[in-house]
Backbone as JSON Lines, residues from 0, in Angstrom:
{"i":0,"aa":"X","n":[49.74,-3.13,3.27],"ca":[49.14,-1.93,3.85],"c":[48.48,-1.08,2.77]}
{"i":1,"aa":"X","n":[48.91,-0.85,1.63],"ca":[48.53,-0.12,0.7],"c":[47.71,-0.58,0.05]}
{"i":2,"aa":"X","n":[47.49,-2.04,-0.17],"ca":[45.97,-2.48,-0.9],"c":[45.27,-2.34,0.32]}
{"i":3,"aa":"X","n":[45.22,-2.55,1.74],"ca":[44.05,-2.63,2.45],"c":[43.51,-1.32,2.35]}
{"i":4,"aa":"X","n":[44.57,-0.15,2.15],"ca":[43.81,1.35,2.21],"c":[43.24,1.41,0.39]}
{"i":5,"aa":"X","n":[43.43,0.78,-0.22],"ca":[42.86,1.11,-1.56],"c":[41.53,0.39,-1.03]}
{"i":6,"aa":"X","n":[41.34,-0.77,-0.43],"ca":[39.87,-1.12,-0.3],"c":[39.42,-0.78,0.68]}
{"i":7,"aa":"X","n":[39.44,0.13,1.45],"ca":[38.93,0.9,2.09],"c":[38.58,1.91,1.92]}
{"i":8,"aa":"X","n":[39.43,2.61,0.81],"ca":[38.76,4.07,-0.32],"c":[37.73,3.31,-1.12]}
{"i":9,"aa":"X","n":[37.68,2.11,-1.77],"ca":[36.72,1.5,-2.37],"c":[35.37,1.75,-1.78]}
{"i":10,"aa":"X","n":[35.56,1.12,-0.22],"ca":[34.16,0.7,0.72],"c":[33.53,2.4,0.52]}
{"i":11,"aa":"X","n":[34.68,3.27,0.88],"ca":[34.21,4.49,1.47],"c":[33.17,4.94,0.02]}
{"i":12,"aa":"X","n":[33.84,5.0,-1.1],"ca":[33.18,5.18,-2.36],"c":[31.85,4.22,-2.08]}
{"i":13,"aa":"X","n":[31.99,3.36,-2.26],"ca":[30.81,2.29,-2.47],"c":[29.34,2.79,-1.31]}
{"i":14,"aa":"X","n":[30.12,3.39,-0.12],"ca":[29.09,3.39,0.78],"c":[28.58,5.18,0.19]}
{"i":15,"aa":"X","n":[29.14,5.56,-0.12],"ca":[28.59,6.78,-0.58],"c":[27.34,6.96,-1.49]}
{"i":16,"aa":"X","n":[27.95,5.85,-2.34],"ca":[27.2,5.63,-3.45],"c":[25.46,5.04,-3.02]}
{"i":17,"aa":"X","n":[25.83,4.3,-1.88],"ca":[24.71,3.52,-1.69],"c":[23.63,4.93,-0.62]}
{"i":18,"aa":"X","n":[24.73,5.82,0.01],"ca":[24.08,7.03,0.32],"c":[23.28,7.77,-0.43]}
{"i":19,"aa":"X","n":[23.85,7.95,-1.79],"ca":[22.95,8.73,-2.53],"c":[22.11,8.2,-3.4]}
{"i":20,"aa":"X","n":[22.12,6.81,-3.47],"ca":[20.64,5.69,-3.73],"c":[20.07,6.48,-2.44]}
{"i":21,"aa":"X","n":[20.12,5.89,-1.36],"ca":[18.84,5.92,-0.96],"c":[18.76,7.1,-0.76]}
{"i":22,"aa":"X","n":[19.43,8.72,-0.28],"ca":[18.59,9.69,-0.47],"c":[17.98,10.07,-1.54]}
{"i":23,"aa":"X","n":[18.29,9.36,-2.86],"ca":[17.27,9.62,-3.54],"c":[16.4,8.51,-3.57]}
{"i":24,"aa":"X","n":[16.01,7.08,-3.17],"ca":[15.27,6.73,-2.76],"c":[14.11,7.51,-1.76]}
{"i":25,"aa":"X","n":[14.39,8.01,-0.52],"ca":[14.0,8.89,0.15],"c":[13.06,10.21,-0.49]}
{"i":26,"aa":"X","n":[14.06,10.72,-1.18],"ca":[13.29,11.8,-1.9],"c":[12.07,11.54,-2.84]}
{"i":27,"aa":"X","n":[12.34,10.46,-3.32],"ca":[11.27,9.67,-4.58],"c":[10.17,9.49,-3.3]}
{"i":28,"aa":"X","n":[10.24,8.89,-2.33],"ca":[9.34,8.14,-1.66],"c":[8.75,9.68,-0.54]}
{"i":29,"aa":"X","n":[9.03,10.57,-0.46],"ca":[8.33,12.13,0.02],"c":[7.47,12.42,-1.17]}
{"i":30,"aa":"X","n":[8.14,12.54,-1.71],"ca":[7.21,13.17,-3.07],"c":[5.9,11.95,-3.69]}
{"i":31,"aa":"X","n":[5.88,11.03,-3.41],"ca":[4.9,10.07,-3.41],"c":[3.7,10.41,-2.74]}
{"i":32,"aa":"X","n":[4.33,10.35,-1.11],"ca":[3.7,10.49,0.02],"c":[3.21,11.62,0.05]}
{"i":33,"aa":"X","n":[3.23,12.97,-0.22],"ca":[2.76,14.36,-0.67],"c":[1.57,13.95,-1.56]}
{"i":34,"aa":"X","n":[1.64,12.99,-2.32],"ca":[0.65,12.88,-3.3],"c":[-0.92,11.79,-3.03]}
{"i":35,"aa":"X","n":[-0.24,11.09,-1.41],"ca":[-1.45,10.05,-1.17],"c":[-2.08,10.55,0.19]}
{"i":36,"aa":"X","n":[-3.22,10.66,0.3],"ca":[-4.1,11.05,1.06],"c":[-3.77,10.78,2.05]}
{"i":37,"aa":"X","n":[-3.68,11.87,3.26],"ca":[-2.9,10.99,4.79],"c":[-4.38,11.19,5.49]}
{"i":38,"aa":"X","n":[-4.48,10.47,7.16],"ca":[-5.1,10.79,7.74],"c":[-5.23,11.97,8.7]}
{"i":39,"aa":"X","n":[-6.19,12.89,8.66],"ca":[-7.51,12.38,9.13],"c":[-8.72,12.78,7.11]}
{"i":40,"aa":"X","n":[-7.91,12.97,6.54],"ca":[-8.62,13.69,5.29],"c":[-10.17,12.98,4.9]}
{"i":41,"aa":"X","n":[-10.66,13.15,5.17],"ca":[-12.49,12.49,5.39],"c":[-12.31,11.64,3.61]}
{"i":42,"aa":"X","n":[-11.7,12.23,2.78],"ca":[-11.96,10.95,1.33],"c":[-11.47,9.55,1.91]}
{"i":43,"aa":"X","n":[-10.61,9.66,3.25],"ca":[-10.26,8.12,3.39],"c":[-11.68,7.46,4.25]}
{"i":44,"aa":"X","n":[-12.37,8.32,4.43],"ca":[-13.6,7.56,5.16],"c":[-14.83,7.34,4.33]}
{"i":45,"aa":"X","n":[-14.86,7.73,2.77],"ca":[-15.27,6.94,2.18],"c":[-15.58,5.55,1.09]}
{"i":46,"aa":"X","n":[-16.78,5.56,0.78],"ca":[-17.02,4.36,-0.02],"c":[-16.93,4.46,-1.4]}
{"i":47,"aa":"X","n":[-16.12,3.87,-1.88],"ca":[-15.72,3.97,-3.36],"c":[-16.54,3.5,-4.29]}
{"i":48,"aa":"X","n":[-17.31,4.29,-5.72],"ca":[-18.06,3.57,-6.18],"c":[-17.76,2.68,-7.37]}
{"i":49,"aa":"X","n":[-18.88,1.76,-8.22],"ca":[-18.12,1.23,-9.08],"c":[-17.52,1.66,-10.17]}
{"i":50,"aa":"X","n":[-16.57,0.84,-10.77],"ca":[-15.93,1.96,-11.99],"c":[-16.99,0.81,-13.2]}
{"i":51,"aa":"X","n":[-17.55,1.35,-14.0],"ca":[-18.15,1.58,-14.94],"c":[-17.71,1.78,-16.95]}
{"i":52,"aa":"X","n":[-16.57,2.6,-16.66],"ca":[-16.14,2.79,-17.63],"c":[-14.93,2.07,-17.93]}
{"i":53,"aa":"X","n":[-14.08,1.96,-18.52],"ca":[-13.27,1.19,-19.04],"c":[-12.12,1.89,-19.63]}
{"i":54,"aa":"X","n":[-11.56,3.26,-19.67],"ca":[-10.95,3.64,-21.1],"c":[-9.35,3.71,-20.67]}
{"i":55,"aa":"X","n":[-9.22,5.22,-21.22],"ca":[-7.74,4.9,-21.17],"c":[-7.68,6.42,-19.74]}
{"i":56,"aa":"X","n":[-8.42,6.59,-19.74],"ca":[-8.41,7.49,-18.32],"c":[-7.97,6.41,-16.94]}
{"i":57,"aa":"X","n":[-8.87,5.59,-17.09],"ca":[-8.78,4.38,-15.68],"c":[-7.53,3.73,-15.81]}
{"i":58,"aa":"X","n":[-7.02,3.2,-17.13],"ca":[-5.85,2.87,-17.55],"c":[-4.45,3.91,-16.52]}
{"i":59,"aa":"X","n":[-4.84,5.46,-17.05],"ca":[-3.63,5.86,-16.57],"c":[-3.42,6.47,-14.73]}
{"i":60,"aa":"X","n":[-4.79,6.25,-14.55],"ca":[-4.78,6.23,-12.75],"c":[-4.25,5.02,-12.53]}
{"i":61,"aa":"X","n":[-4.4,3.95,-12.86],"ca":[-3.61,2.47,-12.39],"c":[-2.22,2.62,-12.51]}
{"i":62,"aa":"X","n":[-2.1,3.35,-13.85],"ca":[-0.48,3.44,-13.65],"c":[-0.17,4.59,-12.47]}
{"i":63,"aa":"X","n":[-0.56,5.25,-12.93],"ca":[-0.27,6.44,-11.57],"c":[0.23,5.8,-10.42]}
{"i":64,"aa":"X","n":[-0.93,5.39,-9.87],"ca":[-0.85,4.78,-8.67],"c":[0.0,3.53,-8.44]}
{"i":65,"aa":"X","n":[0.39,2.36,-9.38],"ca":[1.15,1.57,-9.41],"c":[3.0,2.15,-9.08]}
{"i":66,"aa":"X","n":[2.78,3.49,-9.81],"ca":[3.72,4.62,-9.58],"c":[4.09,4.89,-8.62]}
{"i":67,"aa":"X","n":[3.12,5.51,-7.78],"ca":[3.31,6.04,-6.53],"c":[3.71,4.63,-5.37]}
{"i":68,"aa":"X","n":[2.23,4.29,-5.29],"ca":[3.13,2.76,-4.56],"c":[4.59,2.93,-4.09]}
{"i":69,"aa":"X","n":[5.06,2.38,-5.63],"ca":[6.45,2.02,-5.89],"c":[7.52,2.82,-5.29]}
{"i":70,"aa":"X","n":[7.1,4.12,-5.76],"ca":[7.89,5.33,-5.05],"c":[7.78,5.63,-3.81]}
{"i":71,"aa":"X","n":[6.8,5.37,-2.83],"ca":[6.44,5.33,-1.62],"c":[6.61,4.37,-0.76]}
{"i":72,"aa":"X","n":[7.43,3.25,-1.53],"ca":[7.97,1.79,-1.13],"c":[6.76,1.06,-0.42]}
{"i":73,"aa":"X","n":[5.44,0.84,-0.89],"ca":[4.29,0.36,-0.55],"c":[4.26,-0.8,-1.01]}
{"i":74,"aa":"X","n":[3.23,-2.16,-0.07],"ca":[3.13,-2.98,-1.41],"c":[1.39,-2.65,-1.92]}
{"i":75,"aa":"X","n":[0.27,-1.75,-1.21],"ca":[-0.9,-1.39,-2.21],"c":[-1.12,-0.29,-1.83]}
{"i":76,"aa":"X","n":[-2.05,0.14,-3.12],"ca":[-2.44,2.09,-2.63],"c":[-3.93,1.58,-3.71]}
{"i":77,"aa":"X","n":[-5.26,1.84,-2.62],"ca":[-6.38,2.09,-3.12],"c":[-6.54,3.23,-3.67]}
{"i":78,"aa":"X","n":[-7.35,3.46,-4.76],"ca":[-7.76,4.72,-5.51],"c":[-8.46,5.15,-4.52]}
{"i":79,"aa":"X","n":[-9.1,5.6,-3.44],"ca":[-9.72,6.24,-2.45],"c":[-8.33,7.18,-1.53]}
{"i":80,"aa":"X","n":[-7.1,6.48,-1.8],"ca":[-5.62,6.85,-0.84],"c":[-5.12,8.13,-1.64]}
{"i":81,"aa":"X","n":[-5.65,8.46,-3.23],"ca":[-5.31,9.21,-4.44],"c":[-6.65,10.15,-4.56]}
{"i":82,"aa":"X","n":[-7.55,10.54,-3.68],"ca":[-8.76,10.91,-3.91],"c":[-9.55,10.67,-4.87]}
{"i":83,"aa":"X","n":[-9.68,9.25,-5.48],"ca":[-10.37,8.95,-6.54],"c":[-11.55,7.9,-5.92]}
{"i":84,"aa":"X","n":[-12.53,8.14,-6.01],"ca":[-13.7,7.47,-5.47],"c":[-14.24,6.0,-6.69]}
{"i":85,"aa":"X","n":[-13.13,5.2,-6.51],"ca":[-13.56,4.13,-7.6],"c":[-13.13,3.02,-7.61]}
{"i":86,"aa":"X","n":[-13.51,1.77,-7.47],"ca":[-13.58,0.53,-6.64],"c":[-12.18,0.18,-7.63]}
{"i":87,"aa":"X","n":[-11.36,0.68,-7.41],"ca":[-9.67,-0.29,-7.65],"c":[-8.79,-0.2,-6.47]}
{"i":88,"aa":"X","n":[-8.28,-1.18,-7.09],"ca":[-6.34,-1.0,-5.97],"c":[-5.69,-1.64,-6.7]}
{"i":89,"aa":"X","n":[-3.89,-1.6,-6.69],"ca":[-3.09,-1.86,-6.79],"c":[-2.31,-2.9,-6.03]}
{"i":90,"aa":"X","n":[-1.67,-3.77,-5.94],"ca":[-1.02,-4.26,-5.31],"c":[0.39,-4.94,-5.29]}
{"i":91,"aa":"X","n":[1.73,-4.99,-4.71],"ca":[2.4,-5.33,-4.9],"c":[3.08,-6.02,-4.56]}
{"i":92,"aa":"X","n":[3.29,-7.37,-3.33],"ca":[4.3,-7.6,-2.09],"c":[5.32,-7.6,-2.13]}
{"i":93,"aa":"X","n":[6.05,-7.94,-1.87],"ca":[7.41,-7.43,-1.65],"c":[7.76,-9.36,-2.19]}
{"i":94,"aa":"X","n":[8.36,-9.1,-3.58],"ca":[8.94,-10.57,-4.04],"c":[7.89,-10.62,-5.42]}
{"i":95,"aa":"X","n":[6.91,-9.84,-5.5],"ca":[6.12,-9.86,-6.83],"c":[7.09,-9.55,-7.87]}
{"i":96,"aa":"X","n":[7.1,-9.4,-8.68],"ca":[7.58,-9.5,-10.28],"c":[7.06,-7.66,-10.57]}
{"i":97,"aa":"X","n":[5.46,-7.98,-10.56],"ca":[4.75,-7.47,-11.28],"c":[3.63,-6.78,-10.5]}
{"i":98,"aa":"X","n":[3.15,-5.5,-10.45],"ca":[2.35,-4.85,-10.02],"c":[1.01,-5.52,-10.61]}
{"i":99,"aa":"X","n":[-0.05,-6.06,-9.59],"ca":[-1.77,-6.14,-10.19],"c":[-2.41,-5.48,-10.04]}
{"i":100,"aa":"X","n":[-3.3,-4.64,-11.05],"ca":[-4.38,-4.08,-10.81],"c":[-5.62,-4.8,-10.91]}
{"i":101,"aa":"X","n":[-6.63,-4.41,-9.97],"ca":[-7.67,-5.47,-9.64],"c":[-8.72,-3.92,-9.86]}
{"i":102,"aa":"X","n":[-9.94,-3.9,-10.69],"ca":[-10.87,-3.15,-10.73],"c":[-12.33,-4.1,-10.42]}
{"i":103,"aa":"X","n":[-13.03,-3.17,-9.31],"ca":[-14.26,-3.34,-8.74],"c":[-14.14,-4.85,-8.06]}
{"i":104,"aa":"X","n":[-12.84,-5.09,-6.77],"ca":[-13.06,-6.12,-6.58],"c":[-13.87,-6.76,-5.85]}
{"i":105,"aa":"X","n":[-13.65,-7.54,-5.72],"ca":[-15.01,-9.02,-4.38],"c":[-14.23,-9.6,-4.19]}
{"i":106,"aa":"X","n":[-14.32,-10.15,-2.39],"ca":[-14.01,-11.05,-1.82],"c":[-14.88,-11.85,-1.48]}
{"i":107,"aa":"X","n":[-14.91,-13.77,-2.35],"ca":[-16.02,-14.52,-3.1],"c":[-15.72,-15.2,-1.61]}
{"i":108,"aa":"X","n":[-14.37,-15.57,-1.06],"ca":[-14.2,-15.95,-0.29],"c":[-13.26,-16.2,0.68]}
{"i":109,"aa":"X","n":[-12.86,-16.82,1.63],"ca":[-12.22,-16.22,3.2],"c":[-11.65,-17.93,3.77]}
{"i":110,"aa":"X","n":[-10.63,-17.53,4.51],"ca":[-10.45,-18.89,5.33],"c":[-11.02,-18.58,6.55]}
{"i":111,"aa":"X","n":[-11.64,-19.49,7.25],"ca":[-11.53,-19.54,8.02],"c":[-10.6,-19.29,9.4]}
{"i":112,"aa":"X","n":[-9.33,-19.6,8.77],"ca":[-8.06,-19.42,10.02],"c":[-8.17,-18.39,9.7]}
{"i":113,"aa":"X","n":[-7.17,-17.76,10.66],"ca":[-6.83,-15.81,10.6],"c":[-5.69,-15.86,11.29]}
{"i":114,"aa":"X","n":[-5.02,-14.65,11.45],"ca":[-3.95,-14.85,11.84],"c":[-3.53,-13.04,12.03]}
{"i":115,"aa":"X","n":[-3.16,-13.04,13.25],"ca":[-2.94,-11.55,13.69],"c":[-1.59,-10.71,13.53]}
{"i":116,"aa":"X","n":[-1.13,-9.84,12.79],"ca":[0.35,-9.32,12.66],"c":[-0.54,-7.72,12.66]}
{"i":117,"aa":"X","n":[1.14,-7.68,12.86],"ca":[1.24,-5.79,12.24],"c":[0.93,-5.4,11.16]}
{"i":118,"aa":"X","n":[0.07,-4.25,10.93],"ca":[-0.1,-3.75,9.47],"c":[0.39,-1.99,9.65]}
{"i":119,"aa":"X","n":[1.24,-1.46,8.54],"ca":[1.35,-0.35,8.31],"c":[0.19,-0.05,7.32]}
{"i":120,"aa":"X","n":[0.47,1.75,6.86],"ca":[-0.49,2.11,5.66],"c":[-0.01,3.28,5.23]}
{"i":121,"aa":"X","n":[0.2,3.59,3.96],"ca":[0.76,4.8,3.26],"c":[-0.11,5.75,3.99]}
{"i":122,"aa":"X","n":[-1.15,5.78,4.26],"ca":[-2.06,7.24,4.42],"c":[-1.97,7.07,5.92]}
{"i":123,"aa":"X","n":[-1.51,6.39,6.85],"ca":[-1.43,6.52,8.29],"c":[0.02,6.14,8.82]}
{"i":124,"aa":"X","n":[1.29,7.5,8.03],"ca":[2.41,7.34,8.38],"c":[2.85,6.57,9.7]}
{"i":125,"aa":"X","n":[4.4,6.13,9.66],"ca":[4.73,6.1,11.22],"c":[3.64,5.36,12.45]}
{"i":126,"aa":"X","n":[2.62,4.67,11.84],"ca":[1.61,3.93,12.79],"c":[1.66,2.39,12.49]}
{"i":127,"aa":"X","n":[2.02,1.5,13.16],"ca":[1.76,-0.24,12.83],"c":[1.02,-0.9,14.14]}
{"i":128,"aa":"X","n":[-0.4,-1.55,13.56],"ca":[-1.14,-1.81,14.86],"c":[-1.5,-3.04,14.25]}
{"i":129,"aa":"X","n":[-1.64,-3.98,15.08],"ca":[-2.28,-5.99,14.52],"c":[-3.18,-5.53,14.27]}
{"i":130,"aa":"X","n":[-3.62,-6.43,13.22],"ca":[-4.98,-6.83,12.85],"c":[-4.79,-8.06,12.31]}
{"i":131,"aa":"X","n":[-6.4,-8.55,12.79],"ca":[-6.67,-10.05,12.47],"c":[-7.12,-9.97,11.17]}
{"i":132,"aa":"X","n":[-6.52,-10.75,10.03],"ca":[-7.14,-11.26,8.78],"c":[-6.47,-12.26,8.44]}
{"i":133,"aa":"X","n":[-7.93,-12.96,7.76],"ca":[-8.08,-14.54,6.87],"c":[-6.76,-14.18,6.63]}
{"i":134,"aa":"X","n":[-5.88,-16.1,6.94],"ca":[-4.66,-16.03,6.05],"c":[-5.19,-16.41,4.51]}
{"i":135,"aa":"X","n":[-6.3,-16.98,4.35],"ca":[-6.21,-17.37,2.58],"c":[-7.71,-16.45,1.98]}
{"i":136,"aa":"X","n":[-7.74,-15.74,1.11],"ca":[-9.12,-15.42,0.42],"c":[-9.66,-15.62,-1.06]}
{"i":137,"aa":"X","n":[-10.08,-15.77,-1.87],"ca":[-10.32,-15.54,-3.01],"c":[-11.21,-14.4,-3.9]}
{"i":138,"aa":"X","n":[-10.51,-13.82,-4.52],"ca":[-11.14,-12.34,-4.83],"c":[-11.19,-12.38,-6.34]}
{"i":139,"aa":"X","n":[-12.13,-11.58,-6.77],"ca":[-12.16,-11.82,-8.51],"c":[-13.05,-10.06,-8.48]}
{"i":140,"aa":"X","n":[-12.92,-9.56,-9.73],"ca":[-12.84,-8.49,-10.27],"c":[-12.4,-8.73,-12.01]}
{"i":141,"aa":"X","n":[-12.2,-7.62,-12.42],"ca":[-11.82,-7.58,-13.76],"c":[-10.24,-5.92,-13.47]}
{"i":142,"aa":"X","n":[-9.94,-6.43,-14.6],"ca":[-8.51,-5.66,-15.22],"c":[-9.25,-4.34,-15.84]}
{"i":143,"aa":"X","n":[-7.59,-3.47,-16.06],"ca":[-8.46,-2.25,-16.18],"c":[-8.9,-2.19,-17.53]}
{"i":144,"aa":"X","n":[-9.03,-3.4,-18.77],"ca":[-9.78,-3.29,-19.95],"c":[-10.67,-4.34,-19.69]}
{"i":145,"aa":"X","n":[-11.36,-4.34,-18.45],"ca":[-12.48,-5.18,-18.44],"c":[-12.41,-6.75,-18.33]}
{"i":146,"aa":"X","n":[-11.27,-7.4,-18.6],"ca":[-11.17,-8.74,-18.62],"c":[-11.19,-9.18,-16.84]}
{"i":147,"aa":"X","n":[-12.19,-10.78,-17.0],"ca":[-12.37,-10.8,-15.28],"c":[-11.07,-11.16,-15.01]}
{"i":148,"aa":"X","n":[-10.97,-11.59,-13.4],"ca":[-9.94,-11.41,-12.83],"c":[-10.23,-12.61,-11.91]}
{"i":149,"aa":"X","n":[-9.92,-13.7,-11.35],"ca":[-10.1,-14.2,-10.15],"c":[-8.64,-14.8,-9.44]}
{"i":150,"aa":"X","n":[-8.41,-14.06,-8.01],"ca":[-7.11,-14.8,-7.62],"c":[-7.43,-15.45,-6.52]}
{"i":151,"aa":"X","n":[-6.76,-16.39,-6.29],"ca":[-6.6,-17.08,-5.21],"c":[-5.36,-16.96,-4.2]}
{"i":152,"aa":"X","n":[-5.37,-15.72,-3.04],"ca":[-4.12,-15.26,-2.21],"c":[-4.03,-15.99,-0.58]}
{"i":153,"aa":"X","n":[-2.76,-16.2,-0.42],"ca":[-2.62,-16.39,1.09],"c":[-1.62,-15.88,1.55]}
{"i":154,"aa":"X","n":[-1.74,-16.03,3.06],"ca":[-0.53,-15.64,3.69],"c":[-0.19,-13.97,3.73]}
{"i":155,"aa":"X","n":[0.4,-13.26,3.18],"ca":[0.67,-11.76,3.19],"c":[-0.17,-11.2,1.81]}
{"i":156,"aa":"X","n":[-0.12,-11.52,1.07],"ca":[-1.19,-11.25,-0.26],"c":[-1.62,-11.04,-0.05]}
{"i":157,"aa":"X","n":[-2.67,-12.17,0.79],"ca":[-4.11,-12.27,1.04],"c":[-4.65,-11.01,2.25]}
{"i":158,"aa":"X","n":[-3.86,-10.86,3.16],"ca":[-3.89,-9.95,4.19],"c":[-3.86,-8.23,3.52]}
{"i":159,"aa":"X","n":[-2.7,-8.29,2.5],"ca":[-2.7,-6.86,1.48],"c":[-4.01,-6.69,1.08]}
{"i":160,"aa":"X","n":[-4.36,-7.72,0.48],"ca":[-5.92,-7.34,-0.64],"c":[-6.99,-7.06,0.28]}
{"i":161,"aa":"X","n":[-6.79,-7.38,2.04],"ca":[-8.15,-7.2,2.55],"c":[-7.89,-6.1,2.87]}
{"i":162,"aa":"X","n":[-6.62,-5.37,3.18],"ca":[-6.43,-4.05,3.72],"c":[-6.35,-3.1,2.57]}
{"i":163,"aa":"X","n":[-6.57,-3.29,1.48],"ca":[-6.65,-2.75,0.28],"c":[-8.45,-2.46,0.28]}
{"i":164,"aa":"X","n":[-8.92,-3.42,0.22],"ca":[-10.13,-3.41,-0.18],"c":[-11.46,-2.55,0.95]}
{"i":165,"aa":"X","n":[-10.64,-3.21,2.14],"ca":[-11.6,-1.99,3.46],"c":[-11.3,-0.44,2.73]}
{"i":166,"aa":"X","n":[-10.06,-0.29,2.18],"ca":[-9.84,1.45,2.16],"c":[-11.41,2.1,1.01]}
{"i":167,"aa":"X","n":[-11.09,0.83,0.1],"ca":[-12.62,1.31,-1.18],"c":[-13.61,0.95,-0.13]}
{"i":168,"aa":"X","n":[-13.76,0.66,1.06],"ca":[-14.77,0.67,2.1],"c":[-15.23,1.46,2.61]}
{"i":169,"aa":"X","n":[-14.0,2.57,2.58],"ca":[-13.73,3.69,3.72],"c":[-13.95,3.11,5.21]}
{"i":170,"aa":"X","n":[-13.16,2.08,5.64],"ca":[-12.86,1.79,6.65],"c":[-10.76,1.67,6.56]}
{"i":171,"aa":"X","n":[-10.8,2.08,7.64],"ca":[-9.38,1.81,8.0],"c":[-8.94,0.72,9.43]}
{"i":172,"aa":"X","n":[-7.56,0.54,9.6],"ca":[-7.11,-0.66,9.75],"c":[-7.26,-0.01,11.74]}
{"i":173,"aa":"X","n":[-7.15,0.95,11.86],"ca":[-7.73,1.99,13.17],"c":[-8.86,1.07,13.59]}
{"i":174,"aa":"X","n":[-9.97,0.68,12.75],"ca":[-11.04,0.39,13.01],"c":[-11.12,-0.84,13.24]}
{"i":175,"aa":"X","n":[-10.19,-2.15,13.24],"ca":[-9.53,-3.16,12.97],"c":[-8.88,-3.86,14.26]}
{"i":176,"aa":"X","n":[-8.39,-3.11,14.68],"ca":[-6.89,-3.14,15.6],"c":[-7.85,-3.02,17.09]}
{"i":177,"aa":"X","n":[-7.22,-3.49,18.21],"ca":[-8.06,-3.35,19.74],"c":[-7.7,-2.04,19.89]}
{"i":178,"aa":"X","n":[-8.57,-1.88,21.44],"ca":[-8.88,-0.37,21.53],"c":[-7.46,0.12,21.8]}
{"i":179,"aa":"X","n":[-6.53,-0.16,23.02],"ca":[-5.52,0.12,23.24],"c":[-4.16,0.66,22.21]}
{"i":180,"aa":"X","n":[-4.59,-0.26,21.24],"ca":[-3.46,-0.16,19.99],"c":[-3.95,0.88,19.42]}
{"i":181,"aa":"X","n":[-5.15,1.42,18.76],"ca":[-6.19,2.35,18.48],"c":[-5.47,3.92,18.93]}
{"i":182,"aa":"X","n":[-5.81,3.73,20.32],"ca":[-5.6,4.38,21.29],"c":[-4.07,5.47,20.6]}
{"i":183,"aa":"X","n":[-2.93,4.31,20.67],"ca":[-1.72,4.62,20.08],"c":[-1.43,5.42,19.06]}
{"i":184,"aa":"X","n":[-2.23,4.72,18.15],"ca":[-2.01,5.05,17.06],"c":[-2.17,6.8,16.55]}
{"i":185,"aa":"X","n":[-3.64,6.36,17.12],"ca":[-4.22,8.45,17.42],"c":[-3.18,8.73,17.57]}
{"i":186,"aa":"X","n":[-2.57,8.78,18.99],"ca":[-1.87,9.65,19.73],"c":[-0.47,9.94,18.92]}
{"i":187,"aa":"X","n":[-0.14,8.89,17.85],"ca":[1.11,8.95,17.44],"c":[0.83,9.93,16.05]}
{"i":188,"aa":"X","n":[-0.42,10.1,15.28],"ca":[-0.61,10.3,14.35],"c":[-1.02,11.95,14.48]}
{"i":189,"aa":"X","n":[-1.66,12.27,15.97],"ca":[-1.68,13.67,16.52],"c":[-0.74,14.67,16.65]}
{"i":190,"aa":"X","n":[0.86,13.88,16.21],"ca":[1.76,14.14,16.73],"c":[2.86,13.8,15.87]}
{"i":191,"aa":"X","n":[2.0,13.33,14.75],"ca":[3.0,13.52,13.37],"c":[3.49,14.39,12.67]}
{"i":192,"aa":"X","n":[4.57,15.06,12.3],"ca":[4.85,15.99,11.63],"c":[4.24,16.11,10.14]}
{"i":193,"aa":"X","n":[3.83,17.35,10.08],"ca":[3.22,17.24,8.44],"c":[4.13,17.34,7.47]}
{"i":194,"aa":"X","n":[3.89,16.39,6.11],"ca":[5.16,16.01,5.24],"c":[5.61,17.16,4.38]}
């Protein structure tokens, strides 16, 4: 009787512990979200231009944003989501190692198949509507000291980098999704509490 109540003061400890991970998980991931552009803010409806320069300025928006991401439990955040008008994103999936930054990318090419799921988005809290995208693409760009870049993604990657790359479009995933789901989404996002 007396060891089962010692591991049961254990659990109780242990679960506490895992309480105040995630409220401070939680807290890390508000304070992110305070910092990335929500909708309806018109910078998400535009077109990002090219980045040009190279230094250690562009350097430390990648980290930034690789930052925030992380803290916002995302797996990408376009520089257009940070009010920065400049053809990067970040990306991360969930099982990566390693955060990529991809500057001024292209999509060289697309599969044919596609394949329809749910997509969330840091800047359109609390909303998940299908969209159809290529399961495989190939995208190339350069790093943020200029070196090119070409990957070859499928499956959920590949689906991240296209919903990454519409945002330096200033299109969103709203625009994507059928009317009905659309429809939803508004209505849920009309009716979001501000963070």
């Amino acid at each position: 009787m007396a060891s089962a109540d010692l591991e049961h003061e254990h659990d109780q400890e242990h679960d506490h512990g895992d309480e105040e991970r995630d409220a401070q998980v939680e807290a890390r991931r508000r304070v992110a979200l305070a910092q990335i552009r929500q909708y309806p803010d018109a910078v998400l409806r535009l077109r990002a231009n090219t980045v040009d320069r190279f230094d250690e300025n562009l350097a430390r928006l990648a980290d930034r944003m690789t930052e925030l991401m992380r803290d916002a439990c995302g797996v990408g955040l376009a520089a257009t989501q940070v009010g920065v008008l400049q053809r990067l994103f970040v990306f991360q999936p969930h099982g990566a190692t390693e955060a990529t930054v991809i500057v001024n990318p292209e999509l060289v090419s697309r599969s044919g198949e596609t394949d329809l799921a749910d997509e969330g988005c840091l800047s359109l809290q609390g909303v998940h509507v299908p969209v159809e995208r290529s399961t495989a693409v190939t995208l190339q760009g350069v790093d943020v000291e200029g070196t090119p870049l070409r990957l070859e993604l499928d499956e959920y990657p590949a689906r991240v980098v296209q919903h990454e790359l519409d945002h330096l479009d200033g299109v969103l995933m709203l625009e994507r999704t059928d009317p009905e789901s659309r429809r939803e989404a508004l209505a849920t996002l009309r009716h979001r509490p501000v963070l």
